[in-house]
CHARMM-style PDB file with segment names, atoms N, HN, CA, C and O in Angstrom:
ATOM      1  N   UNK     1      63.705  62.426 169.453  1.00  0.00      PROA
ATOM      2  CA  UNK     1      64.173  63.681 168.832  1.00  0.00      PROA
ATOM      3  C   UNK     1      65.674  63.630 168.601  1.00  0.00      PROA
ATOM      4  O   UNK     1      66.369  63.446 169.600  1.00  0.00      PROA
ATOM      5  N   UNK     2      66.151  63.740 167.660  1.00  0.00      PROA
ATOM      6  HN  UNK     2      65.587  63.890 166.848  1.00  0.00      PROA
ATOM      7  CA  UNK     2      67.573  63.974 167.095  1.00  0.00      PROA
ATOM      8  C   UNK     2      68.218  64.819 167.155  1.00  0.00      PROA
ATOM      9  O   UNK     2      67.887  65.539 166.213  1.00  0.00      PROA
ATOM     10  N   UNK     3      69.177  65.369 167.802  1.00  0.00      PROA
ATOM     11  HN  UNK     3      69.446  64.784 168.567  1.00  0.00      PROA
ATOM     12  CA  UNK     3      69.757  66.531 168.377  1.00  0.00      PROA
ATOM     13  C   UNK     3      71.010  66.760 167.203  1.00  0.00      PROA
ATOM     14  O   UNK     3      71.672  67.793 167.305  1.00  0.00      PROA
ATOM     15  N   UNK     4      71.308  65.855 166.167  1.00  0.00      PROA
ATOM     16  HN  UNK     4      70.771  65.016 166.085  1.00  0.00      PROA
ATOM     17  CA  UNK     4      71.736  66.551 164.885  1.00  0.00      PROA
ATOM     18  C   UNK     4      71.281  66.488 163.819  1.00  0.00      PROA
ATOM     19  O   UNK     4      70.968  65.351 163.467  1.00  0.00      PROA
ATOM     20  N   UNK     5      71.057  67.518 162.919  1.00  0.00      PROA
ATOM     21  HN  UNK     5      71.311  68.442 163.205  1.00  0.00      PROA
ATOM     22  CA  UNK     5      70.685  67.408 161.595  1.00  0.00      PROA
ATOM     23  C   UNK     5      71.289  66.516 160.350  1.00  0.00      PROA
ATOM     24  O   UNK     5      70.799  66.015 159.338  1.00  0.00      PROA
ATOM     25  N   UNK     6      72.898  66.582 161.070  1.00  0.00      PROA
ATOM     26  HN  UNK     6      73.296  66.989 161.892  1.00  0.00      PROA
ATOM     27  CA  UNK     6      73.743  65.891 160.014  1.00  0.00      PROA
ATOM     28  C   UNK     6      73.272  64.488 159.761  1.00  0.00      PROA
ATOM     29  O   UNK     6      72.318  63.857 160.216  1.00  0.00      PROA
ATOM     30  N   UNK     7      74.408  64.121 158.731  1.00  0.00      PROA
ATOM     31  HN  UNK     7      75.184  64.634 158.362  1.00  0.00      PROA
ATOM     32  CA  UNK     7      74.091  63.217 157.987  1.00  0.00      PROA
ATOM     33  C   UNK     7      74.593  61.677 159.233  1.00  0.00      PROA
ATOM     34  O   UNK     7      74.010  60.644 159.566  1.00  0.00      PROA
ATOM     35  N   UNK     8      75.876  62.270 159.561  1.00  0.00      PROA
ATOM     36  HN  UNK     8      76.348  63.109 159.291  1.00  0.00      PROA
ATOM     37  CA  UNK     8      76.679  61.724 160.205  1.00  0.00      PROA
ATOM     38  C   UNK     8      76.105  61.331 162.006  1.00  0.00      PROA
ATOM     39  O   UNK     8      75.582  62.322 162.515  1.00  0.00      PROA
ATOM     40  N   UNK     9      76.141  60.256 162.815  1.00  0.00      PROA
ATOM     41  HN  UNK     9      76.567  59.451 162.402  1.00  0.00      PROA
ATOM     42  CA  UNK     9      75.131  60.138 163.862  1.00  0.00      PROA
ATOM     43  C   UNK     9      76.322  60.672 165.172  1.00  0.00      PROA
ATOM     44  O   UNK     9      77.474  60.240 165.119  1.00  0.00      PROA
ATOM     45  N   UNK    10      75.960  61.481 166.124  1.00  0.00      PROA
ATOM     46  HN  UNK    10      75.024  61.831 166.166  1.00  0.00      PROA
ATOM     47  CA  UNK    10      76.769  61.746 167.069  1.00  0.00      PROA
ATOM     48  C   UNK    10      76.576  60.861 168.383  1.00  0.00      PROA
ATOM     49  O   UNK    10      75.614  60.840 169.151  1.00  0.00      PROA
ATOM     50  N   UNK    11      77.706  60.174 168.419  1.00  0.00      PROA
ATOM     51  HN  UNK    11      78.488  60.191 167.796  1.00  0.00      PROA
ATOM     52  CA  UNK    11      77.752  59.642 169.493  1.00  0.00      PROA
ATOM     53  C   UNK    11      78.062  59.994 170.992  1.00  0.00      PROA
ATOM     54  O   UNK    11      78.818  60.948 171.176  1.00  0.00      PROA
ATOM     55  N   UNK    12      77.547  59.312 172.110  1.00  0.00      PROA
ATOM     56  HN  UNK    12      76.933  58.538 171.960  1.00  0.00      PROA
ATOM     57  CA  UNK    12      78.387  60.238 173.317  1.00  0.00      PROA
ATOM     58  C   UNK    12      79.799  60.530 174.087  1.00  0.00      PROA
ATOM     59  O   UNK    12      80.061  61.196 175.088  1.00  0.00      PROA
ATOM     60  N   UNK    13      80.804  59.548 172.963  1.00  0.00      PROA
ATOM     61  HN  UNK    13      80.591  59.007 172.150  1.00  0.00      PROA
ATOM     62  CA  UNK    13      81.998  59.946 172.878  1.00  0.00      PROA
ATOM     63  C   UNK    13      82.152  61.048 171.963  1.00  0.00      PROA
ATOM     64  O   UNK    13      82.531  62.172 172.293  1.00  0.00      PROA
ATOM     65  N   UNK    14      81.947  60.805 171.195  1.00  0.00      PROA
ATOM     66  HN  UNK    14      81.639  59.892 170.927  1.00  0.00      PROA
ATOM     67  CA  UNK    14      82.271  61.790 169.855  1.00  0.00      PROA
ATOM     68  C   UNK    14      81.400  63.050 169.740  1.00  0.00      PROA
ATOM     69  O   UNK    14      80.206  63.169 169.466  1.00  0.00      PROA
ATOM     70  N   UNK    15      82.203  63.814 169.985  1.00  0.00      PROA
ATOM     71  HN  UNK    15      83.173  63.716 170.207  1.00  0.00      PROA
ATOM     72  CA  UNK    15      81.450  65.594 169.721  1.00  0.00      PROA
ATOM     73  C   UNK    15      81.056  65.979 168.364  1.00  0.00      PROA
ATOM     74  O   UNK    15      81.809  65.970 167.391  1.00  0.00      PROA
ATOM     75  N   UNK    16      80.052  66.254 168.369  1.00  0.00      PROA
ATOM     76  HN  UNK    16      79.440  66.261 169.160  1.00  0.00      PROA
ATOM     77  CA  UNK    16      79.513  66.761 167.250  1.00  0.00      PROA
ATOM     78  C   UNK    16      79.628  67.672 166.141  1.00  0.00      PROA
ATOM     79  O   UNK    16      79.244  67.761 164.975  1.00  0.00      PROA
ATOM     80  N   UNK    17      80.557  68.541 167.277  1.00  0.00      PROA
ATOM     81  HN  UNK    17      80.869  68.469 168.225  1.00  0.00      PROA
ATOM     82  CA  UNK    17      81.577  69.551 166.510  1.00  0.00      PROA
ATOM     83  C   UNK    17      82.804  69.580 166.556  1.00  0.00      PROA
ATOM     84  O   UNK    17      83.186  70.253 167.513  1.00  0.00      PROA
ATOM     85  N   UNK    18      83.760  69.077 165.848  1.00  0.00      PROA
ATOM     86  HN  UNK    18      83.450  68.530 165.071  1.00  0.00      PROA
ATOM     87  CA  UNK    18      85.681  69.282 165.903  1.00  0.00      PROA
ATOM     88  C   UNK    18      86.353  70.004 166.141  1.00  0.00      PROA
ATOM     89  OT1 UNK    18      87.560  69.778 166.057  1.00  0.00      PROA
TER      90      UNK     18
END
């Protein structure tokens, strides 16, 4: 299951939101 819709892949450094 993919916990973002975006296009863009979130990593577990990188927050998903800025």
């Amino acid at each position: 299951m993919k916990q973002t819709s975006h296009a863009r892949p979130v990593d577990a450094r990188t927050p998903e939101r800025r």
